[in-house]
C-alpha positions as CSV (number, residue, x, y, z in Angstrom):
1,X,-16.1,-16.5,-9.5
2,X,-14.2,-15.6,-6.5
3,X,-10.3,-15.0,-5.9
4,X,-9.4,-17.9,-3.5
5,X,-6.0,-19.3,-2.5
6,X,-5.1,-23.1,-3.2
7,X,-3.5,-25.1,-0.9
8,X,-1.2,-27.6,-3.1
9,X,-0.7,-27.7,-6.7
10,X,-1.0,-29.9,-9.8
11,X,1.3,-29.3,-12.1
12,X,1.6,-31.5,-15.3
13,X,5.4,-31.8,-15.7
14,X,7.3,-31.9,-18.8
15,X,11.5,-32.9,-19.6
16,X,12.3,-29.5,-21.2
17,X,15.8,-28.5,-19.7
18,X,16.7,-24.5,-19.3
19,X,19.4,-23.4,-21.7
20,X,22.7,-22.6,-19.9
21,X,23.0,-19.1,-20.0
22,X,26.4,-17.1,-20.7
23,X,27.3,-14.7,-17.7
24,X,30.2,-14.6,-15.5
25,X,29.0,-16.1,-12.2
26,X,28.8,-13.7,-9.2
27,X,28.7,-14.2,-5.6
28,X,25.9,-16.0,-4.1
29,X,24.5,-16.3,-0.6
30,X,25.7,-19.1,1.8
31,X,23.4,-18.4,5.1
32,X,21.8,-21.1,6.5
33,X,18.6,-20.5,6.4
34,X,16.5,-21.3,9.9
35,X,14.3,-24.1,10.3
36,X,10.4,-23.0,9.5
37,X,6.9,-25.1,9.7
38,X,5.5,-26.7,7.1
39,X,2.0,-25.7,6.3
40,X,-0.4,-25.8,3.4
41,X,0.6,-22.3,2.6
42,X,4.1,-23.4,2.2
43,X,6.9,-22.4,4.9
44,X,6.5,-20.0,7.7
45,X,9.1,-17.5,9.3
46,X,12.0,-15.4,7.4
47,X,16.0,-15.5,6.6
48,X,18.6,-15.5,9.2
49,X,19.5,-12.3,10.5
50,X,23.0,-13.2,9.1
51,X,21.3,-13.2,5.9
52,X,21.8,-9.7,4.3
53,X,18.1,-9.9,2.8
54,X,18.3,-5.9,1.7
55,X,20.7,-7.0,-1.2
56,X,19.8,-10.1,-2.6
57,X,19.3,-10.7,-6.4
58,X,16.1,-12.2,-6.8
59,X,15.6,-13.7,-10.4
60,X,11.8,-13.9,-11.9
61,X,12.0,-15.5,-15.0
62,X,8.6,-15.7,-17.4
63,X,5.8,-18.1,-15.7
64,X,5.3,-21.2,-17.4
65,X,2.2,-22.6,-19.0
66,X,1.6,-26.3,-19.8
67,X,-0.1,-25.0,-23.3
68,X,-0.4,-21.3,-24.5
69,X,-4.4,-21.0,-24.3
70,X,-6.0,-18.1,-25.3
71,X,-7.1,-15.7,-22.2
72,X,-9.2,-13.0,-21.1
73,X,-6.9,-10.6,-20.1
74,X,-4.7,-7.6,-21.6
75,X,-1.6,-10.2,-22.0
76,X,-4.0,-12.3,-24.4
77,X,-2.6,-15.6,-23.5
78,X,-1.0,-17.7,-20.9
79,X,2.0,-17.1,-22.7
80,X,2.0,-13.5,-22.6
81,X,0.3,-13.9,-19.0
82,X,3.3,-15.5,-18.0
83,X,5.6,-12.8,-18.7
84,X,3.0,-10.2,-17.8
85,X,3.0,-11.5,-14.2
86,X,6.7,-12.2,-13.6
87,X,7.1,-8.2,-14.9
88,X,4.5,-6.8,-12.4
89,X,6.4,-9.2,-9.5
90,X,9.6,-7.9,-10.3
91,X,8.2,-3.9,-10.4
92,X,6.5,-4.7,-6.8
93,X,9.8,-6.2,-5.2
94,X,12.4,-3.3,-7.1
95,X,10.1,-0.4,-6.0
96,X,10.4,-1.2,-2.4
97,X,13.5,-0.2,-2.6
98,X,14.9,-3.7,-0.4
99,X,15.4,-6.0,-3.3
100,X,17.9,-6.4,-6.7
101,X,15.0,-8.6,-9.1
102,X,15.7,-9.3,-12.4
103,X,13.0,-10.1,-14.3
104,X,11.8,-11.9,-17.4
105,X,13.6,-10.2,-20.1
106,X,17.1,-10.9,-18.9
107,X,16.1,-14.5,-18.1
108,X,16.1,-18.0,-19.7
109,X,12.3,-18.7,-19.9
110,X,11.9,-22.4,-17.3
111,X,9.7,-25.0,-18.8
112,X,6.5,-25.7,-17.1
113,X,8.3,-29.0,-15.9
114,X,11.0,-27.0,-14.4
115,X,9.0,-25.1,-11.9
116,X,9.1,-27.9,-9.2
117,X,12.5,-28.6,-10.1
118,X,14.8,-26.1,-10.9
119,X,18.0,-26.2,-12.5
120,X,20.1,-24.5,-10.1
121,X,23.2,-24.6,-11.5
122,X,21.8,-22.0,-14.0
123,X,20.8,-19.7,-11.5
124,X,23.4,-20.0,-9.7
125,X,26.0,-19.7,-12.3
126,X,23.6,-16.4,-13.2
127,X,24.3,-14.6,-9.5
128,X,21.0,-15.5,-8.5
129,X,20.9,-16.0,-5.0
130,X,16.8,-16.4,-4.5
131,X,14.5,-17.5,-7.6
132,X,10.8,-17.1,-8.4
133,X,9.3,-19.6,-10.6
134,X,5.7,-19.9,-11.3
135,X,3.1,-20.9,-13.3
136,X,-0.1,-20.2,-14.9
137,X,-2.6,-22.7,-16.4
138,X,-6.4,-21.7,-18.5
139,X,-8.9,-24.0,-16.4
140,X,-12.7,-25.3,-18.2
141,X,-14.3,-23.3,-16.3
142,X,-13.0,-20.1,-17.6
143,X,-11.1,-19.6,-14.6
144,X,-7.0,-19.3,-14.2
145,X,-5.0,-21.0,-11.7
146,X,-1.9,-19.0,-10.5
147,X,1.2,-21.0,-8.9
148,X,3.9,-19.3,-6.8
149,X,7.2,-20.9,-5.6
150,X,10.6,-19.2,-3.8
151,X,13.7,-20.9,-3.8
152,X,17.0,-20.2,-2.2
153,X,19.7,-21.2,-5.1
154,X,22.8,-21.7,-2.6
155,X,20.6,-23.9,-0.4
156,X,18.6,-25.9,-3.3
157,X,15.4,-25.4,-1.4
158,X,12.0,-24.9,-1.6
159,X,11.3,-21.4,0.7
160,X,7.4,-20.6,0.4
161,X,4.7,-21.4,-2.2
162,X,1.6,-20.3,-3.0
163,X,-1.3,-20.7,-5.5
164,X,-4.4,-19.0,-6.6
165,X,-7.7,-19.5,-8.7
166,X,-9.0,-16.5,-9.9
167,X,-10.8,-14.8,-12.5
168,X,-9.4,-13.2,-15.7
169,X,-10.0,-10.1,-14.8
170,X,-7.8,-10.6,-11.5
171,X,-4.6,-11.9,-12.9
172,X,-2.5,-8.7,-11.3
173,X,-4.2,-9.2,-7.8
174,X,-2.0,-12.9,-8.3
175,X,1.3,-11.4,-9.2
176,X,0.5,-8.9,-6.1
177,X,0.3,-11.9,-4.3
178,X,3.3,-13.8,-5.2
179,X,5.2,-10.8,-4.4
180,X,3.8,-10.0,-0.8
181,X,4.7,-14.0,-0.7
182,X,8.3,-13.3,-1.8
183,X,8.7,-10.0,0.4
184,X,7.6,-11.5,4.0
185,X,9.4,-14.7,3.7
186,X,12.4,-12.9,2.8
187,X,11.7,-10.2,5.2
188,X,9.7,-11.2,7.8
189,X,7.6,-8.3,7.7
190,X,3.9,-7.9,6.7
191,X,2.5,-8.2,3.4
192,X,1.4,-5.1,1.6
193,X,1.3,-5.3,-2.2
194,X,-1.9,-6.6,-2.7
195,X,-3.7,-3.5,-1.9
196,X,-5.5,-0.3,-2.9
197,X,-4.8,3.3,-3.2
198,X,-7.4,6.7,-3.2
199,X,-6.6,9.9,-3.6
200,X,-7.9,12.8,-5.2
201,X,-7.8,13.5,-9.0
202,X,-7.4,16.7,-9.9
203,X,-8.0,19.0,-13.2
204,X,-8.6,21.9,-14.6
205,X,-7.5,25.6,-13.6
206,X,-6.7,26.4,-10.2
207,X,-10.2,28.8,-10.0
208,X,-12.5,26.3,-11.1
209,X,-10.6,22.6,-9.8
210,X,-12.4,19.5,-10.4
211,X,-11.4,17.1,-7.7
212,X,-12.7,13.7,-7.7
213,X,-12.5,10.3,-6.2
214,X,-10.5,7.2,-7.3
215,X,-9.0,4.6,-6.4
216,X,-6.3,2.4,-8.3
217,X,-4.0,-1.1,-7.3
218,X,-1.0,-0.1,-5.2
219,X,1.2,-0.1,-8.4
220,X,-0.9,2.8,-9.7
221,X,-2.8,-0.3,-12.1
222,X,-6.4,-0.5,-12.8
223,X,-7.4,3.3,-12.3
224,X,-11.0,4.6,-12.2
225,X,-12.6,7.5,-11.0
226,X,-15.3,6.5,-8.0
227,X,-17.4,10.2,-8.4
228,X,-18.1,12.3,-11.0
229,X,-16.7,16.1,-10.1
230,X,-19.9,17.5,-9.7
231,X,-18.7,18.0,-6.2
232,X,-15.7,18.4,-4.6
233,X,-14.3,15.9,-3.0
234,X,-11.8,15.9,-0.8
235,X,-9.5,13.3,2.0
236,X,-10.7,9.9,1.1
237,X,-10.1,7.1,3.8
238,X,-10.6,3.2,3.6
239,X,-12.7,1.2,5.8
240,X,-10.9,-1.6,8.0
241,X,-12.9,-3.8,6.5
242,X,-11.8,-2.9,2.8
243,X,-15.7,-2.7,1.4
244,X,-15.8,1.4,2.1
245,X,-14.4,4.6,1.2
246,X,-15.1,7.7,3.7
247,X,-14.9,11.1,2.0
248,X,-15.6,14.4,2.4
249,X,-17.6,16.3,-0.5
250,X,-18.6,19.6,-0.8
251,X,-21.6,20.8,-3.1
252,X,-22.6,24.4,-3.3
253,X,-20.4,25.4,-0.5
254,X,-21.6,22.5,2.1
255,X,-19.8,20.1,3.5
256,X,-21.0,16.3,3.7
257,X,-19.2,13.1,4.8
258,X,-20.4,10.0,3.1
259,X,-19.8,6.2,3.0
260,X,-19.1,4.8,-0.2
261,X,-19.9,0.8,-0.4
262,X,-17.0,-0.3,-3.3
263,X,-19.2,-3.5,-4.1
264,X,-22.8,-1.6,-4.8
265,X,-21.4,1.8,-6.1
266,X,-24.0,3.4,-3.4
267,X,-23.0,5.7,-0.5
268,X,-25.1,6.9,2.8
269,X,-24.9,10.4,4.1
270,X,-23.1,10.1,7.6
271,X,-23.6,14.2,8.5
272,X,-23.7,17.1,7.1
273,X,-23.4,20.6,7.9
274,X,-23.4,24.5,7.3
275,X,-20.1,25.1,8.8
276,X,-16.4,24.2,7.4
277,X,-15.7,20.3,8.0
278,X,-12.5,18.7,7.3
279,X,-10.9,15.4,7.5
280,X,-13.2,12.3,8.3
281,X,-11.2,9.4,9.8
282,X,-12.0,5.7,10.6
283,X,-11.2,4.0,14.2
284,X,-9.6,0.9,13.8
285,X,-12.7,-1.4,14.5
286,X,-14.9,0.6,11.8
287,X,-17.3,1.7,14.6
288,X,-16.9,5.5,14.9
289,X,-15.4,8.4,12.5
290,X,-13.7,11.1,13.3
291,X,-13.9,14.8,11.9
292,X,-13.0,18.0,12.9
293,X,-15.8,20.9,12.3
294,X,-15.6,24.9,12.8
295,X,-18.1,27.0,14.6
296,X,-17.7,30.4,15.8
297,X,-14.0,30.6,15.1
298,X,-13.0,27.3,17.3
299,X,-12.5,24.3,14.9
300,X,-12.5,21.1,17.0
301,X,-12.6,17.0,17.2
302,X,-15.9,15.4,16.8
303,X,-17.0,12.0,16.9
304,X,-20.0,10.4,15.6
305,X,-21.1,6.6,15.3
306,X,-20.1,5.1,11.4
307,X,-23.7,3.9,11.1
308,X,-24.8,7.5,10.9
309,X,-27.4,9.6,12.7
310,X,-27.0,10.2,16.6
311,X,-25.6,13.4,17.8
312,X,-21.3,13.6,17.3
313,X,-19.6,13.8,20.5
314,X,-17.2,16.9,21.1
315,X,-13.5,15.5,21.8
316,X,-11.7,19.1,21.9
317,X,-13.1,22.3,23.6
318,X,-9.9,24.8,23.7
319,X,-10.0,28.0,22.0
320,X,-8.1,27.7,18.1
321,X,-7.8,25.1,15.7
322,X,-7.7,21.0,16.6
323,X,-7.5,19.1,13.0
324,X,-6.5,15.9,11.8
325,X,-7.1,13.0,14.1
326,X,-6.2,9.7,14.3
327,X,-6.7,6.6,15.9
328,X,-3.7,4.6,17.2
329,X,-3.9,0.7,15.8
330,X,-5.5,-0.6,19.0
331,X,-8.9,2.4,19.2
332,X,-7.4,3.5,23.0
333,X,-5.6,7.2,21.6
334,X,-6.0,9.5,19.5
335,X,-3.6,11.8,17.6
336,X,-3.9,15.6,16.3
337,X,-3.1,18.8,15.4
338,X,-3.6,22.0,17.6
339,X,-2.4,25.6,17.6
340,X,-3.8,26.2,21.4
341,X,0.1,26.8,22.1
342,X,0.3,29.7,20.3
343,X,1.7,27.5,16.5
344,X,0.6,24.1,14.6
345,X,1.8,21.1,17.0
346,X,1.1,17.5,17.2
347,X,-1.4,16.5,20.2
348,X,-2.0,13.0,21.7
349,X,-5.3,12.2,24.0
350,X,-7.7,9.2,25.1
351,X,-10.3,8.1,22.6
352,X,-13.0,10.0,24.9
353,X,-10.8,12.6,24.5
354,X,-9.4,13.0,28.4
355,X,-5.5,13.2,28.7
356,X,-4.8,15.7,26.3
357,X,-0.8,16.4,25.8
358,X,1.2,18.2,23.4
359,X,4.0,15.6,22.2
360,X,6.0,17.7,19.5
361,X,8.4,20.5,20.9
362,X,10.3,21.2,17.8
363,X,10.4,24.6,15.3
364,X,7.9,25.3,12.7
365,X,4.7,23.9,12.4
366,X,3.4,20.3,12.3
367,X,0.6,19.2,10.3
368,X,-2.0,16.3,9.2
369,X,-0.5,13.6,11.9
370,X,-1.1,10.0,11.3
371,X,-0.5,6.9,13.3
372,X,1.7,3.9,12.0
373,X,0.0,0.5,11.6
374,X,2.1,-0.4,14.0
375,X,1.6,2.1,16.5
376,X,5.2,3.3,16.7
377,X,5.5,5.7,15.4
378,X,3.4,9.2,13.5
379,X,3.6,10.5,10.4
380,X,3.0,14.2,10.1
381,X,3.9,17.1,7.9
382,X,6.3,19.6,9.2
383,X,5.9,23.0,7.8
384,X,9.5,25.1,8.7
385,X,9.5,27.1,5.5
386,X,9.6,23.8,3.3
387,X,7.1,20.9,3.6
388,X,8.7,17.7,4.7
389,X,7.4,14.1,5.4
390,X,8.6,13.8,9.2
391,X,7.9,10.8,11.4
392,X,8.4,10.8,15.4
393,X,7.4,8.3,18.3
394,X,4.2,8.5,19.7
395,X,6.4,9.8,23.0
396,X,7.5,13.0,20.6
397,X,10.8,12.0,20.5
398,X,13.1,10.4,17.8
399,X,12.1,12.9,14.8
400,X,13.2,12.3,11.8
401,X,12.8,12.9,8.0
402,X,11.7,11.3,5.3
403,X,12.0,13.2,2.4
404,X,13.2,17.0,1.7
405,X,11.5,18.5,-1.0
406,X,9.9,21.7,-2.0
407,X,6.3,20.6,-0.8
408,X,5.4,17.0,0.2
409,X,2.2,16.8,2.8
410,X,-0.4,14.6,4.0
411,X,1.5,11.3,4.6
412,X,-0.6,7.7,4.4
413,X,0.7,4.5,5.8
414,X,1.0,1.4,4.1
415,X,-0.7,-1.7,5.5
416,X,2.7,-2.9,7.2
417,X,4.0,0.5,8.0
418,X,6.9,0.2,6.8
419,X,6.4,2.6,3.8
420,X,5.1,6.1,3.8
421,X,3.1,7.7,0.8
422,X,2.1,12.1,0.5
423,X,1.6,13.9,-2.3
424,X,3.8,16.6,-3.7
425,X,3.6,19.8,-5.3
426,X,6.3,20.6,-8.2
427,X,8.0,24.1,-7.2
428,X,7.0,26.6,-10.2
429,X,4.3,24.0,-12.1
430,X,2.1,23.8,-9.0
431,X,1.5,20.0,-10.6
432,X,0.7,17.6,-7.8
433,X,1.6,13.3,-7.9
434,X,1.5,10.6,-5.6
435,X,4.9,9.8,-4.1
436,X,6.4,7.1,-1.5
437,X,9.2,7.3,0.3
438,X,10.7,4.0,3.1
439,X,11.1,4.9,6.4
440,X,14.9,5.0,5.7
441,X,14.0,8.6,3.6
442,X,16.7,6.8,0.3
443,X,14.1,4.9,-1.8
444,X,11.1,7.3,-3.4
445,X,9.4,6.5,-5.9
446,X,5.9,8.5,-7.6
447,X,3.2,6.4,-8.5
448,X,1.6,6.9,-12.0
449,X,-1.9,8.9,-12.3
450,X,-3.4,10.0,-15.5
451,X,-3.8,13.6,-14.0
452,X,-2.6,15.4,-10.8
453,X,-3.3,13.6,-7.8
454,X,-3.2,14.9,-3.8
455,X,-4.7,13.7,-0.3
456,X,-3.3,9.7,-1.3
457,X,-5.0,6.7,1.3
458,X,-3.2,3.6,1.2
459,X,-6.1,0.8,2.2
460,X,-5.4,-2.2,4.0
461,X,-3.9,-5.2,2.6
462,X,-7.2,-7.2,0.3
463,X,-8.9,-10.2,1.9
């Protein structure tokens, strides 16, 4: 049974009225919002720029259900489904750091009749200035169907809907999908919730570390380990495509990069070698994979074709270290790490690896570069006693910092780029964790892992 997206709704509507709530009303937006196309999808576009979308109080009451059927899932019913997906909507929009939701447990629950047509005046009279309602109905077929809907309060209007039919095992990926809903039309920017996260999961004492693959939803949800620990692996990257992870592993003291296919559990050797390899890397179009490799002292850029064999194709020939490319969105650059000038600094060349030119000019060292999804800007650790999450334009100009902690490294972008994820080692403990950080450096927020977790890669938004 596959996840597919529904183009209308049929809701069965009943005459159960929302009980008026007892709060003292609060401010509520008045912006007109612009005129938008109409589509299956629902409405297109995003609020005024008079609109101060960073602050408004989004309400996500419990979704309804036209009859509390008994469900596959870890909520148990549509009942508790319908809580259970308003919660994980409100957790996506608050951790972003642009949004004030409430969710379910503050909120009058709507009836199922409701979800077309709100009471506003409740809402309203609650401070709400945008509302969520939704729904979620047990098909015959064993199957849910999922039903999404924004509305601007002040305005009394329908924003954006969306609906789903999925399996039970997929209920999150529908709350995910509300919320990337909610986020661009409010927004305007790219959708980013409904996707994946790897990293590295680490245990054991720091002689003998176990580090092994896994991969979990972007809310740290649905967890599991992808290798066994057998071998080391280590900087795990998604495919464009979604259907692959690229790692590096390391068994007996030799480094191999592999392809693993998520759907068949199987992975394919891409090469393998005697000498120290580091850091695998996609190019946009899934074609090629970068890596850097050491031999006689020099580590430097090689590239190789993703369907493996062939000979890989030096990029870098100057004496030193070059570490840590990667591709801008469009294939036609490259970005990296080199010490040629005497310390650690940020490199940009061609994809053939002609043009090379040394873009950061700053003190201290700079580390593990990575291009935005957008191509405008670079991630990259800066090392200058601390370790700090630092972006700058691909130009080298325009530093600035994200985060200033004791030892955050190896940044990941989210699908939209608008978000930057590292991992971070705790002064003292040594313990490592997942963390995020905006690209205004005020809204962090670490992502649950049952143990220590390092080298995060945030995959592309899910098809």
């Amino acid at each position: 049974m596959s996840f597919r997206r529904l183009p209308l709704f049929v809701l069965l509507l009943s005459s159960a009225a929302v009980a008026q709530p007892q709060m003292s009303p609060q401010p509520v937006v008045t912006a007109t919002s612009p005129a938008a196309e109409q589509d299956e999808g629902g409405l297109t576009g995003s609020v005024s720029d008079e609109t101060p979308w960073q602050d408004l109080g989004i309400a996500i009451p419990t979704f309804a259900t036209n009859a509390d059927v008994a469900t596959q899932t870890s909520a148990g019913s549509t009942a508790g489904l319908g809580r259970a997906l308003a919660d994980v909507i409100t957790s996506d929009l608050k951790n972003n750091g642009l949004f004030k939701p409430t969710g379910p447990d503050a909120l009058p629950q709507p009836s199922f009749g409701q979800i077309v047509a709100p009471d506003f005046g409740v809402w309203s009279g609650r401070g709400a200035e945008m509302l969520v309602h939704g729904y979620v109905r047990a098909n015959g077929d064993g199957s849910l169907t999922v039903g999404c809907y924004l509305y601007d309060v002040a305005l009394r209007q329908q924003l954006v809907k969306g609906g789903w039919q999925v399996p039970p095992s997929d209920w999150r990926r529908t709350a995910h999908k509300c919320a990337d809903l909610v986020y661009s039309r409010l927004s305007g920017e790219s959708p980013f919730f409904d996707s994946k996260i790897a990293y590295i999961a680490e245990t054991g004492p720091k002689d003998r570390r176990m580090k092994r693959l896994a991969i979990m939803d972007s809310d740290g949800a649905n967890h599991r380990y992808i290798t066994t620990g057998q071998a080391i692996a280590l900087t795990p990257r998604y495919a464009p495509d979604y259907r692959s992870l690229l790692y590096l592993s390391y068994f007996n003291g030799y480094p191999r990069i592999y392809v693993y296919d998520l759907e068949t559990g199987k992975q394919r050797l891409i090469t393998q070698s005697t000498n120290p390899t580091f850091a695998p890397r996609w190019s946009p179009d899934g074609k090629w994979i970068l890596y850097s490799m050491a031999i006689g002292g020099n580590t430097d850029i090689y590239k190789i074709s993703a369907a493996g064999g062939g000979e890989p194709q030096r990029l870098t020939n100057t004496p030193g270290i070059n570490i840590g490319g990667s591709f801008s969105p469009d294939g036609s650059k490259i970005v990296f790490e080199s010490d040629r000038s005497g310390g650690q600094q940020i490199y940009v060349m061609n994809a053939d690896g002609s043009d090379q030119k040394r873009i950061s000019f700053f003190g201290g060292r700079a580390a593990t570069p990575e291009w935005s999804p957008r191509g405008d800007q670079i991630a990259f650790t800066h090392i200058a006693g601390n370790f700090r999450i630092a972006v700058i334009s691909p130009s080298g100009s325009n530093l600035r910092y994200l985060t200033d902690s004791w030892q955050d490294e190896a940044p990941t972008w989210s699908p939209n780029g608008r978000i930057v994820q590292f991992f971070r080692t705790e002064k003292g403990s040594g313990r490592t964790g997942i963390w995020q950080v905006d690209l205004t450096g005020r809204n962090e927020r670490k992502l649950p892992t049952p143990v220590d977790a390092s080298d995060p890669a945030w995959g592309p938004v899910r098809p």
